[in-house]
C-alpha positions in Angstrom: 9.8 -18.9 18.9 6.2 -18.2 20.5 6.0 -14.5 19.1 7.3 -15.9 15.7 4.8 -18.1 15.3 2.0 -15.8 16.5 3.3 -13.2 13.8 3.0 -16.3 11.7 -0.4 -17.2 12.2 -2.0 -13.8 13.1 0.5 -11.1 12.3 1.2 -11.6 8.7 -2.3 -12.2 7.5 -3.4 -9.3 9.0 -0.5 -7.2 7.6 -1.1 -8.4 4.3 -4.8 -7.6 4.7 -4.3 -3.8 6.2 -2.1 -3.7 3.2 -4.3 -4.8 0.5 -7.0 -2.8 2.2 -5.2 0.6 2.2 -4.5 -0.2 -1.3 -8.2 -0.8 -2.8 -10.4 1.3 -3.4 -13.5 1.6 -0.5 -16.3 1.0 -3.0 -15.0 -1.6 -5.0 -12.8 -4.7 -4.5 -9.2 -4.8 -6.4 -8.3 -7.5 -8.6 -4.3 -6.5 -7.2 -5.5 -6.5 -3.5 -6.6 -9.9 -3.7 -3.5 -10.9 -5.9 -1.7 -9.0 -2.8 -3.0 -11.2 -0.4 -2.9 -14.6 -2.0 1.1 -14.3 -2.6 1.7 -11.7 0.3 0.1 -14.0 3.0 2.0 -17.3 2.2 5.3 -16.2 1.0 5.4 -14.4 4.7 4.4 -17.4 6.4 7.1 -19.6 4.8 9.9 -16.9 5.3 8.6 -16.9 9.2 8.5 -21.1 9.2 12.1 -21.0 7.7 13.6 -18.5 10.2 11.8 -20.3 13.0 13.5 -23.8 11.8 16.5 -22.1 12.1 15.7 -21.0 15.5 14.5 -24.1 16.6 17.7 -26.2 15.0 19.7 -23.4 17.2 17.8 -24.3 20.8 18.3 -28.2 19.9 21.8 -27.8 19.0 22.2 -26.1 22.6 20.0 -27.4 24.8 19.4 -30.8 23.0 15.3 -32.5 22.5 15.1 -34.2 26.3 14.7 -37.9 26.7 13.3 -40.4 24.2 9.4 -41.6 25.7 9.8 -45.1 25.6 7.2 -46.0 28.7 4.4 -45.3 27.0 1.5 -47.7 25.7 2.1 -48.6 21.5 -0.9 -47.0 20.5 0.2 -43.3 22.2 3.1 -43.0 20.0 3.1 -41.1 17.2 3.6 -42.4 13.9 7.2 -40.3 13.0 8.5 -42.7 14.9 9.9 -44.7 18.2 8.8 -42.1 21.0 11.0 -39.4 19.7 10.2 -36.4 21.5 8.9 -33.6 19.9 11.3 -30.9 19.3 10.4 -27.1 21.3 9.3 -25.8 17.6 6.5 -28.8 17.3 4.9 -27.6 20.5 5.1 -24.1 20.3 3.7 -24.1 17.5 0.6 -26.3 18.7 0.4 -24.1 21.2 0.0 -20.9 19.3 -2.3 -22.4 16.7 -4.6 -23.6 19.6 -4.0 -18.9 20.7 -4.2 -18.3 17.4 -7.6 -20.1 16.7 -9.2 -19.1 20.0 -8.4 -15.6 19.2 -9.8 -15.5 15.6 -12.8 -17.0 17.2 -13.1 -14.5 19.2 -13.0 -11.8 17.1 -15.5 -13.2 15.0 -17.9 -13.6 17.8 -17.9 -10.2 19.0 -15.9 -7.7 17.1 -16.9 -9.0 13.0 -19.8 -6.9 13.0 -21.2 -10.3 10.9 -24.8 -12.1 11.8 -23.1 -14.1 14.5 -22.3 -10.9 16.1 -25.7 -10.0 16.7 -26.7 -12.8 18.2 -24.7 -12.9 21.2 
């Protein structure tokens, strides 16, 4: 599930941008490329999120969500509902958006080549 959802927030959008990128030309930006990325990009994530909800229906099915938190103060618990534990899928995927993010940031920092590059 982790290296689904990391293919799902970082692998497909940079697919679909290599892809639209070996398709343009270098001087001049595609009206196709773009078209490329704005279908290519979301269509692949959905297809990932689908097969992942599959996975994660699988894991619960087998290993079940744990315990119910009930012991915790009113104002802690989420608004889906009475302490329901969140299933593995809910916090692997928080947990490689939080990767995810970091890792863009990253790049951005030092590797863009953009104005914030310079500066550090």
């Amino acid at each position: 599930m982790f290296l689904g959802s990391m293919g799902m927030w970082l692998g497909a959008p940079v697919l679909w941008l290599w892809l639209a990128g070996r398709n343009s030309a270098v001087s001049q930006t595609a009206m196709g490329s773009l078209v490329l990325i704005l279908i290519g990009i979301p269509v692949t994530m959905v297809a990932i999120g689908k097969l992942l909800a599959r996975l994660d229906d699988r894991y619960t099915a087998q290993y079940g969500r744990g315990e119910a938190i009930n012991d915790r103060a009113r104002w802690l618990h989420g608004v889906r509902g009475d302490g329901e534990e969140p299933s593995m899928l809910d916090k692997v995927m928080v947990i490689s958006v939080g990767i995810a993010l970091v890792l863009v940031g990253l790049w951005f920092l030092l590797y863009s080549g953009g104005s914030a590059a310079r500066n550090v």
